[in-house]
N, C-alpha and C positions, 0 to 999 in steps of 0.2 A: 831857582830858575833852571839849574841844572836838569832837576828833576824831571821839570817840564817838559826838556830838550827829553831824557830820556824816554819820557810817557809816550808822547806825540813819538821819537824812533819806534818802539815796542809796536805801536799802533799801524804806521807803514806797513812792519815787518809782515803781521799779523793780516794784513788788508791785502801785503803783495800776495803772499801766503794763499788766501783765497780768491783772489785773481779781481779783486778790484783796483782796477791799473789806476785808475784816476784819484781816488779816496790816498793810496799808496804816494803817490805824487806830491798829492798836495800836504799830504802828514809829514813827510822827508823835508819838504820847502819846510814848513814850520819850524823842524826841531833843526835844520841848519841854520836858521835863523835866529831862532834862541839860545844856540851854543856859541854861534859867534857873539852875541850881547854878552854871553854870560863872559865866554874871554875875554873881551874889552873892558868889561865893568870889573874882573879878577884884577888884570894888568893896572886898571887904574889904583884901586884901594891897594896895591903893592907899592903902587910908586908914591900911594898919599902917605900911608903907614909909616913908609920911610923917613922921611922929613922929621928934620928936626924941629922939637916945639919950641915955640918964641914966647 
């Protein structure tokens, strides 16, 4: 998922780069969206990991 986040940034970059303001827009919405899941879902299996098994 990270990846994802990175791809979709790269593609912004690349899109503000050549001046497609909207394309750029909306690829940044994505990959902020997918980095926030991805640190949610990190933070979770950190806190699952932890637990001790029964």
């Amino acid at each position: 998922m990270l990846s994802w986040s990175m791809l979709f940034l790269v593609v912004a970059i690349i899109a503000g780069v050549l001046g497609f303001g909207g394309l750029a827009g909306t690829a940044i919405g994505i990959a902020k969206i997918l980095f926030g899941l991805f640190l949610i879902l990190f933070v979770v299996s950190l806190i699952l990991g932890r637990r001790p098994r029964v």
